[in-house]
N, C-alpha and C positions, 0 to 999 in steps of 0.2 A: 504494500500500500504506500508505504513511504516516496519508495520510486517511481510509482506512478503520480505517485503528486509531482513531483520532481517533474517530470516529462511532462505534465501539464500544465508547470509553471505555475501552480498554484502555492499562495505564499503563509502557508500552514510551517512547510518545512522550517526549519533552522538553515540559517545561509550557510555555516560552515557543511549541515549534513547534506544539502543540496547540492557544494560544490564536490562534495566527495562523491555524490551518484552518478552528477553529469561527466567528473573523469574516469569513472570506472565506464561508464554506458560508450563513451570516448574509445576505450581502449580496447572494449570487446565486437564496437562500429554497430554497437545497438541500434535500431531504428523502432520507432514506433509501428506496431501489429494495426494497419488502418482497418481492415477488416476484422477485428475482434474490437477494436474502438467502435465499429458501427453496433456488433450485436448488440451490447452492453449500452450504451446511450442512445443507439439510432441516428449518429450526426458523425460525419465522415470530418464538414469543412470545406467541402466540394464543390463547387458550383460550377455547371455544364451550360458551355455557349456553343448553339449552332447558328452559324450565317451563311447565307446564302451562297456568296463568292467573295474569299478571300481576296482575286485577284484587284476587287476595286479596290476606290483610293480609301472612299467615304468607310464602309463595310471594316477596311484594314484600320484603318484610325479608330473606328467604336470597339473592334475589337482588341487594342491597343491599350483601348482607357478602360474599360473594361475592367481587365485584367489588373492592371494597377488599384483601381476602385476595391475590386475584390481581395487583392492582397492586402489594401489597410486595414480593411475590414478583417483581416482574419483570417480568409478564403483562398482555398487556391481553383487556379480557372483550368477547365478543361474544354478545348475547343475543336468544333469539326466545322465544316461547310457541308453544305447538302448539294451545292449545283441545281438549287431548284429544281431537285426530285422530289415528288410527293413521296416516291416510295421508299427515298433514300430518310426522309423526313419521317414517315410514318416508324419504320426499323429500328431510325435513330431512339424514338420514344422510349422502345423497348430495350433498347441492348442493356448489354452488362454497364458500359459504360455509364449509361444515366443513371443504372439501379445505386451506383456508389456513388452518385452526386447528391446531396443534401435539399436539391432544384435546379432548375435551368432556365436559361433565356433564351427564344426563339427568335429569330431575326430576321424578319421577310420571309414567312412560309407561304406555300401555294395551295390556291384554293382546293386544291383537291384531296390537303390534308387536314383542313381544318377541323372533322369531325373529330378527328383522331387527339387533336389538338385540346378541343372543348374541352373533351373525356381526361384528355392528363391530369388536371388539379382535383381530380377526386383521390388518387394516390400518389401525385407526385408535385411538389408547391411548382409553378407554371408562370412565368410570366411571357407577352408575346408583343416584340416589338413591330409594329406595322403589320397587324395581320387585321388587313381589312377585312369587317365580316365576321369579325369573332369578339368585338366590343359587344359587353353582356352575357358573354361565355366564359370568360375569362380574362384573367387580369391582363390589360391592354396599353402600351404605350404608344400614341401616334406621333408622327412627323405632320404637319399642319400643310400639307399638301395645295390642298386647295387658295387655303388662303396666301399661300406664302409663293405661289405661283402667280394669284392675281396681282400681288405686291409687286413682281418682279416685271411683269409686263407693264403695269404704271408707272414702275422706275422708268422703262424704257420709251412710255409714251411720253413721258414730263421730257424726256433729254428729245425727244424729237421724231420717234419712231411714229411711221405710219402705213407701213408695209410690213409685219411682224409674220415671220417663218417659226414655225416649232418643229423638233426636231426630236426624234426618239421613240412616236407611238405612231397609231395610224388613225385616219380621220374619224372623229364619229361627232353626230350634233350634240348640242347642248341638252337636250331633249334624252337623249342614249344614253348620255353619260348619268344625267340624273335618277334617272330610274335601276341603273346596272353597273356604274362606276363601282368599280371593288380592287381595285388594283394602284401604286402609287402612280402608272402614267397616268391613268384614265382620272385619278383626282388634280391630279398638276394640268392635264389637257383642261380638264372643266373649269380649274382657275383662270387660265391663259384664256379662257376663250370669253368668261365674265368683264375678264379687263377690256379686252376689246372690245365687245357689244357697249360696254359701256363708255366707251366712246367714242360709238359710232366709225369702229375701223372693219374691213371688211372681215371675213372667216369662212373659207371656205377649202373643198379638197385640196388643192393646189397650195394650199398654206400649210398642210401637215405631212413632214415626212419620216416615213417610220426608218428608223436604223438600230441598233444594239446600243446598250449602255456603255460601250466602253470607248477610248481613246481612236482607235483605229478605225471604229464602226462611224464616230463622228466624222473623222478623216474625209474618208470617202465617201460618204454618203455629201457632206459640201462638194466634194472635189468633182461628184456626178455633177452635182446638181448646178455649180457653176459650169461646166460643157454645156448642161442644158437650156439654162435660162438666159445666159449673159446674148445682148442683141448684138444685130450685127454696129450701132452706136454704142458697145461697151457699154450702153446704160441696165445697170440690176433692176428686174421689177420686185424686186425686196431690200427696208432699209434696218432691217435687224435681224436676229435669231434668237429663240428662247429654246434653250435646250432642255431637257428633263432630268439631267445631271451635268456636274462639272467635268467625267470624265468624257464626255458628248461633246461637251463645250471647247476645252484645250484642243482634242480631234480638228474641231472646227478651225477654232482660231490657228491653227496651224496652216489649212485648207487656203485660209482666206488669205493670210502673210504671202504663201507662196504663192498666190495668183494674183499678187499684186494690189491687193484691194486693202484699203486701210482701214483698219478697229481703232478708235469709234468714228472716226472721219466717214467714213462711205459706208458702214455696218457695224451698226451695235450687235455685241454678244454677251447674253445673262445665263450663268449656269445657277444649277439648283445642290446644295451642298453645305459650300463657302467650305473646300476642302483647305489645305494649308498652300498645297502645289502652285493653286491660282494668284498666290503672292508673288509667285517668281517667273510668269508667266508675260510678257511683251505687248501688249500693254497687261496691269495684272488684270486679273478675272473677276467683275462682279457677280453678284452672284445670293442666293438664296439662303443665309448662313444659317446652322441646325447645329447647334454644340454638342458634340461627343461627349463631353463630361457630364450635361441635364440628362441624356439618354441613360449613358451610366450607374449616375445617381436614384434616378427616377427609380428605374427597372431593377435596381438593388434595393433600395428601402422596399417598394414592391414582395419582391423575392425573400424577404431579412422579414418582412413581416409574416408570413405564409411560411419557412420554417418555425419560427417561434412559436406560433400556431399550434406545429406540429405536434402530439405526445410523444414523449423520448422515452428508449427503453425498449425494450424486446418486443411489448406486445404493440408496438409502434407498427399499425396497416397503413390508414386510412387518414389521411389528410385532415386536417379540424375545420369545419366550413368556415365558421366564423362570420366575418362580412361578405356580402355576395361579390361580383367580380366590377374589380374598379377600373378605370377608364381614365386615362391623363394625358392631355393632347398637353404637347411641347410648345416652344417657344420659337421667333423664327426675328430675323431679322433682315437688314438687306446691306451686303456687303458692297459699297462701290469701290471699287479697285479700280475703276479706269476704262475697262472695255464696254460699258454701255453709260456712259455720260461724258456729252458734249458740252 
């Protein structure tokens, strides 16, 4: 007993008998039995992060903070990516790995896993960042999509825009999106497309073009689209772009340096993020900023309250209901860095 206090830092011991356990446990290269700590309390310490795709900017950052968040607190972080698999998503629920997690954070799950999703917090504490569709199932953090999309297109019309391209999803009305928006483009399309109706700027197919979230996908998808549109007068019939993320954006702004076209002089560019990268970017990248550290914070006090919840101890099943499932939409701001104000 003694040495288990010891190894748990608990300050019953006497300091001298305490330094005598920790150099003996030293010398023998003891480590703590995590799996007999779970039987016995039912709390490992653990906490399981799945995200979507590591390879983004935004995704690698919260998963970054994350991690540190959880380490002050106590925790150590276990992290996978699912590559938006449902079924990679659904597995993940299940495995060994999460059994010896304490709870998890989900990070952009697809709708085709949500049921599976719902069902986790009845034995395993759940929190779900951006899982549209499952606020009122479970405890839920959002990114403020809609609003902070209409923000970013206002920025763009106050500097001057009045030909605005979106970049990332694919057309649908305002009308479609309202009844069946369930996804962050289809919430960021529905903002971008409120700013404009709202004053009186056009929107129509030819204004939305779908390409991938990443650097490369933004790339090229401008670097078509300039072959296609530029007239035989070099005049653009577009005098901006709103991307659906910042790794769309940089893509972009890169497209448009090397065809000669000048940010913000002849095309404003707003990404959705406000990642770190767009600071060091030519001109830098305004943009939709969403703090990693509130996500963090948020989704761990979340999580920290729903194991507390929990009963500890062997006969530990069954998650403690408690309060039904909270819902906490974020914070947004609008970063101007230079590429969409004139």
């Amino acid at each position: 007993m003694t040495a288990s206090n010891v190894m748990r830092d608990r300050p019953i011991v006497k300091p001298e008998t305490a330094e005598r356990v920790r150099k003996a446990a030293a010398e023998l290269g003891y480590r703590p039995n995590l799996a007999a700590r779970q039987l016995s309390s039912g709390r490992t310490g653990i906490i399981g992060l799945s995200v979507a795709d590591l390879d983004m900017i935004f995704p690698a950052a919260l998963a970054a903070t994350l991690s540190d968040e959880a380490t002050r607190r106590g925790y150590q972080l276990i992290t996978q990516q699912t590559r938006m698999s449902a079924d990679y998503e659904r597995a993940m629920m299940g495995s060994a790995s999460t059994q010896v997690c304490d709870g998890t954070i989900v990070c952009w799950p697809t709708r085709d896993s949500a049921d599976a999703l719902a069902a986790a917090p009845q034995s395993h504490p759940t929190v779900v960042f951006d899982g549209f569709g499952l606020d009122g199932r479970v405890d839920c953090v959002f990114t403020p999509c809609v609003e902070g999309s209409r923000a970013a297109v206002q920025h763009m019309i106050e500097s001057g825009a009045r030909r605005v391209l979106v970049l990332g999803t694919v057309f649908r009305t305002a009308d479609e999106l309202a009844e069946s928006a369930t996804m962050s483009a289809d919430l960021r399309l529905l903002g971008a497309i409120e700013a404009l109706q709202e004053a009186g700027l056009p929107y129509e197919p030819s204004s939305v073009i779908p390409c991938g979230w990443t650097r490369q996908s933004g790339y090229e998808a401008m670097t078509r689209l300039l072959a296609q549109r530029e007239t035989v007068t070099d005049v653009l019939d577009f005098d901006a772009v709103f991307c659906m993320a910042d790794t769309v954006a940089i893509g972009v702004l890169k497209a448009l340096t090397d065809a000669g076209i000048r940010v913000p002089d002849d095309v404003l560019v707003m990404g959705f993020d406000g990642v770190e990268d767009g600071r060091y970017m030519n001109p830098g990248l305004s943009s939709v900023f969403i703090n990693p550290a509130e996500v963090a914070q948020v989704c761990l006090d979340m999580l920290a309250d729903r194991i507390d919840a929990r009963p500890t101890g062997r006969s530990a099943v069954t998650v403690s209901t408690g309060a039904g499932p909270r819902t906490h939409m974020l914070a947004y701001r609008i970063l101007a860095r230079g590429s969409a104000e004139r």
